[in-house]
N, C-alpha and C positions, 0 to 999 in steps of 0.2 A: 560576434558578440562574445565576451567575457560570460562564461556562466559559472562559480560554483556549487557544486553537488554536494549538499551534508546527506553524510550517510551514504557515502560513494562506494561502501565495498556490500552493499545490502544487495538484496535478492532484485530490488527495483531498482535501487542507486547506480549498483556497478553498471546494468545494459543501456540505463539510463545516460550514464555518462557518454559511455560508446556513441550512444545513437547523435547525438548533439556534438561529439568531435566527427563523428563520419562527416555530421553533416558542414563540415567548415568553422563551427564554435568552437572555439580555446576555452577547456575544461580543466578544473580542477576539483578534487576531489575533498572531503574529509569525513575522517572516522574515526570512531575511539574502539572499536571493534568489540563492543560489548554483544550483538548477535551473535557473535564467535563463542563468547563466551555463555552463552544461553545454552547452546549448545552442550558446552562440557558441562555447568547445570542440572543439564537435564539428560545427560548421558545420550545424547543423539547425534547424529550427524547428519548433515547435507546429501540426498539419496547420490546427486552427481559430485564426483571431487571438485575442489574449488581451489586455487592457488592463490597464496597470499597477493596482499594487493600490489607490495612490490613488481612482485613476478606479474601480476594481470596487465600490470601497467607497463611494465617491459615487452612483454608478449604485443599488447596493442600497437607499440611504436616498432615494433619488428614486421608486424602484419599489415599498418597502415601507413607507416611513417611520421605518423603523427602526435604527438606526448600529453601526457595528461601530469600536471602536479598534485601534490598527495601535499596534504596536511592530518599529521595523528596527534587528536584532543579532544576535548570533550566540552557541547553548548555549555555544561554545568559552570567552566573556567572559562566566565569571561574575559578577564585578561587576555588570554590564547585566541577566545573567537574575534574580539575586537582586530585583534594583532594578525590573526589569518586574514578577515576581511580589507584590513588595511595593505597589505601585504601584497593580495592578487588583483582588489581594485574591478570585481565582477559588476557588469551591467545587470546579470540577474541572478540570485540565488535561487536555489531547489532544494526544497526543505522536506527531505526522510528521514531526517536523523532522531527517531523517536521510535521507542519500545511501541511495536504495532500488533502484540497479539492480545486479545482478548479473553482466552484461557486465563492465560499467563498473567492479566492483571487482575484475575479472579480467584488466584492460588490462596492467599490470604494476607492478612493485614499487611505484613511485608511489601509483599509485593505487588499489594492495590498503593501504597506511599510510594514504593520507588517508582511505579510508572507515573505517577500525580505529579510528582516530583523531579522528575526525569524529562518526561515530554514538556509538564508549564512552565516550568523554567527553562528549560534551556531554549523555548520557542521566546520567550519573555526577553533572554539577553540575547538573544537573534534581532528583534525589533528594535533594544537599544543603539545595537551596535550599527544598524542600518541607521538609524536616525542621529546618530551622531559622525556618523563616519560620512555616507551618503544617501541622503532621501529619495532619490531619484531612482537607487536600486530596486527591480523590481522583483517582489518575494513571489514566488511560487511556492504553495503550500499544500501538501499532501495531506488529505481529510478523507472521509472516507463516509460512507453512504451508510452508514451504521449509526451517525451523530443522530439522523432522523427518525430512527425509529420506524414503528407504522402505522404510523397516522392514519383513519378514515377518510382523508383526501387525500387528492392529488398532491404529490410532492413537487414544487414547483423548483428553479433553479437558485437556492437560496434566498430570496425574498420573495416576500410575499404583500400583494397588494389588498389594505385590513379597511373595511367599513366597520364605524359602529359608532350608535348615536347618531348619526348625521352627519361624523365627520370622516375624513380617509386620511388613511398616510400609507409607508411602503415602511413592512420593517423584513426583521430577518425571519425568515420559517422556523416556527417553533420545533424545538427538538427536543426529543426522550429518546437518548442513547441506550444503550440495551450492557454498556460493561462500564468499568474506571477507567477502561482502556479508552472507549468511545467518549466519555465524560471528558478526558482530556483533552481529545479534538473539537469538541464543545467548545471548553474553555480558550484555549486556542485562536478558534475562529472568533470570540466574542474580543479578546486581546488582538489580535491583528484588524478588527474590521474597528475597532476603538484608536489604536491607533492611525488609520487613516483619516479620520473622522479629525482628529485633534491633532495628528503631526501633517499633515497630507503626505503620508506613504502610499506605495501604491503597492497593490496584491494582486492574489490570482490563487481560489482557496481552492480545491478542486477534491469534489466528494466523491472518492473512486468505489466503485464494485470491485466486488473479490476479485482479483488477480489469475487466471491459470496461463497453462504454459511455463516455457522454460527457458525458450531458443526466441531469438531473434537475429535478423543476416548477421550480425556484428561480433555476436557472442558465436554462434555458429561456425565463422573463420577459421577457431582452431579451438581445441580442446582446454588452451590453456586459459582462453578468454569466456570461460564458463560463468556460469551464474547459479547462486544456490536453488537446488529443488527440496524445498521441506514437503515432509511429509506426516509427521507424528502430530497429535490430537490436540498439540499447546499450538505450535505455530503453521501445521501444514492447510492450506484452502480445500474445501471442500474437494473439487474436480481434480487437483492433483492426490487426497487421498485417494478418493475411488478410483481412480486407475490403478495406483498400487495396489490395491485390493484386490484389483479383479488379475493384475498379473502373476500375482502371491498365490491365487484359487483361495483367499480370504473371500467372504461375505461384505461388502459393501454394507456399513454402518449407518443406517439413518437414525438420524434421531428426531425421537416421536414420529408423528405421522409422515415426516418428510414437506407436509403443505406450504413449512416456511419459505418464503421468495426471497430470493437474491437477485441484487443486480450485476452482472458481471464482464468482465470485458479481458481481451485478451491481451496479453504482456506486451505484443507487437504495437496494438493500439495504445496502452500505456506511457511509450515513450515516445510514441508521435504525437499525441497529448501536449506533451510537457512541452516538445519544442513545437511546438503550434502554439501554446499559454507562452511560451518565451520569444518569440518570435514576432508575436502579436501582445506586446504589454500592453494592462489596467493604465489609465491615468493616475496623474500624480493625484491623490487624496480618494482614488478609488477600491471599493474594496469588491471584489466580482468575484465571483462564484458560479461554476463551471460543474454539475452532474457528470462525473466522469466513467460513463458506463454504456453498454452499447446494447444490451437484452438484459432480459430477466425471466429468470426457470426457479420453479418452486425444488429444492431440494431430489423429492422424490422425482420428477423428470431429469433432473440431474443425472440419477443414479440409474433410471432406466435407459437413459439414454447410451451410458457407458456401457452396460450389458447387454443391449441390442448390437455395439459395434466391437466388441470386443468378441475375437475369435475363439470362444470357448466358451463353458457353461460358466456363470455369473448368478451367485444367489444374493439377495436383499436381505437385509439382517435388521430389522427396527429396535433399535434402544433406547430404554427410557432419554427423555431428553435432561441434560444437565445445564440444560442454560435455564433463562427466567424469559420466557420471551411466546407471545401469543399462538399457539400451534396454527390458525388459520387468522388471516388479514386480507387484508384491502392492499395494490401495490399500485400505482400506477406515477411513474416518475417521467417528468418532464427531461432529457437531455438532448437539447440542440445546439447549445454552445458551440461545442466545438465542433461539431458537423459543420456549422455554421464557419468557422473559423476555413475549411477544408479537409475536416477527419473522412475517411473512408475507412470504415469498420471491418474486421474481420470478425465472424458471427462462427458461433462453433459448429467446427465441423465435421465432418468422417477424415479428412487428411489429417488434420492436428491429433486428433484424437488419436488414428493409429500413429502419429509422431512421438504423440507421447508416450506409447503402449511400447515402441521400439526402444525409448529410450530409458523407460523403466526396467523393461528386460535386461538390455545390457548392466542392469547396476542394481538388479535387485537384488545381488549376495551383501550390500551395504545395509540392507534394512533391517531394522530389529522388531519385526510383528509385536512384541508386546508394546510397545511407543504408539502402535494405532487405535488402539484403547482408549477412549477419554475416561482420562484420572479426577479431573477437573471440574468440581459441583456447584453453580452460584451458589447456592446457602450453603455450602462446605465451607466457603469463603469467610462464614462467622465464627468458626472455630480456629482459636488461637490468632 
């Protein structure tokens, strides 16, 4: 299959792509490399070096023999996307190419409009361009287990089947995102499941848990085919901060009591995900939704659990929390899709974890300790 990757040189995009030309798909890439630019921003860097995507993309066809095309632009210029997608002619799109931290779209009024603005529109001329170019393309769409909020029930796989009064129907599971950030993937998902309803497009929205990990065989090959590991309090995952922390002999950061839950799943799982949603496409006019997650640890087990396997003493540090968000909940999420599909999960474990500890070490003269600080206050967010 033809697939292009927006958002091909991100943290998830680039291995992403990798894993879908290993596996025999003709990939193509695009990016306007504004996460690059986040970075200079916010004066941080990526803890492992990363080579531009040129270079990633030469290295890949040195190591596999196999090529990936680059296109550099931005969803924002339609002209350009219409003109990429017309151009490579992909059986399915994979849609990363949206501002994904949460922090960061909480900094303030600025930068809650540019991610609003950023992610619904450029998802918005994604759909036209599929529906005027080819409807049959099927979107895969990166969404993220934060839309939901935490609800008192069971979170089910995007819809939810509603009695009331006597009568029944199946709608979407209601959702209370917790950022602007999350708000957008709201939005998003409401714009893509509308348009399949009224153009028959077919999707595949997929509400991911936090991300850890770094490595995957692909990226692993050579040093040059790396992938970003953030780490700093705007864009770094919980699990990949506390490892840094605990290799620094920093305190491991929780915030509040730690009791919040997350669902999460490991980067390897991530991009067999994606080609297992592209491998197995939604019908034309369907819009399906996919829990992309494989456990769920409340924060604070998180943190213990890195300081039980981590070889050295490891202290817990609780800090006020700066989000808005309920210190203890109800969790309990339905994700069989893609098992169902043939996922076989890697669940965290003592090998990754000292994987990660190793390769934190080798690179943690790159870190800058005050970046692990959250700067970052929801109600900060009203001033200015």
């Amino acid at each position: 299959m033809r697939v292009l990757v927006l958002g091909g040189d991100g943290y998830l995009g680039w291995p992403t792509a990798l894993h879908l030309s290993d596996k025999g798909h003709e990939v193509a890439v695009l990016d306007n490399f504004a996460r690059r630019g986040y970075d200079a921003e916010l004066g941080v860097e990526s803890l492992v070096p990363i080579e531009s995507l040129a270079g990633r993309i030469a290295a890949w066809e040195e190591v596999s023999g196999r090529t990936i095309t680059s296109y550099e632009g931005d969803l924002l210029d339609a002209e350009f996307l219409f003109g990429a997608v017309r151009d490579f002619g992909p059986d399915a799109v994979v849609h990363y190419a949206e501002q994904r931290s949460a922090p960061y779209s909480m900094i303030d009024r600025e930068h809650a409009v540019y991610t609003q603005h950023n992610n619904v529109i450029g998802n918005l001329n994604l759909l036209y361009a599929i529906a005027e170019i080819d409807p049959a393309i099927h979107l895969v769409k990166l969404g993220t287990m934060g839309e939901y909020g935490t609800p008192n029930v069971d979170i089910e796989e995007g819809w939810l089947d509603l009695e009331h009064n006597g009568r029944s129907d199946r709608v979407l599971f209601p959702k209370r995102p917790g950022s602007f950030y999350h708000l957008t993937k709201v939005h998003d998902s409401h714009n893509i499941e509308f348009t399949c309803r009224a153009w028959g497009l077919r999707a595949t929205d997929l509400n991911q848990g936090i991300v850890y990990g770094q490595q995957t065989p692909q990226t692993a090959a050579d040093p040059r085919l790396a992938t970003r590991f953030d780490y700093d309090a705007v864009f770094g995952t919980v699990l990949n901060r506390f490892v840094i922390q605990a290799v620094l002999g920093q305190p491991l950061t929780v915030y509040g009591q730690g009791t919040q839950t997350r669902g999460l799943i490991d980067i390897r799982d991530t991009v067999e995900c994606i080609r297992l949603a592209v491998e197995n496409p939604a019908e034309a006019g369907e819009f399906r939704v996919f829990n992309q997650m494989t456990e769920s640890m409340s924060v604070a087990a998180i943190a213990d659990l890195v300081a039980e396997r981590f070889p050295g003493p490891v202290q817990i540090e609780q800090l006020e929390n700066p989000r808005t968000e309920a210190p203890e909940h109800y969790y309990n999420v339905k994700h069989t899709g893609l098992v169902g599909l043939g996922l076989e999960p890697h669940l965290l474990s003592d090998t990754l974890i000292e994987s990660m500890f190793d390769i934190v070490g080798a690179n943690k003269h790159r870190v800058n300790p005050e970046k692990l600080r959250p700067t970052v206050r929801w109600r900060g967010a009203l001033k200015g």
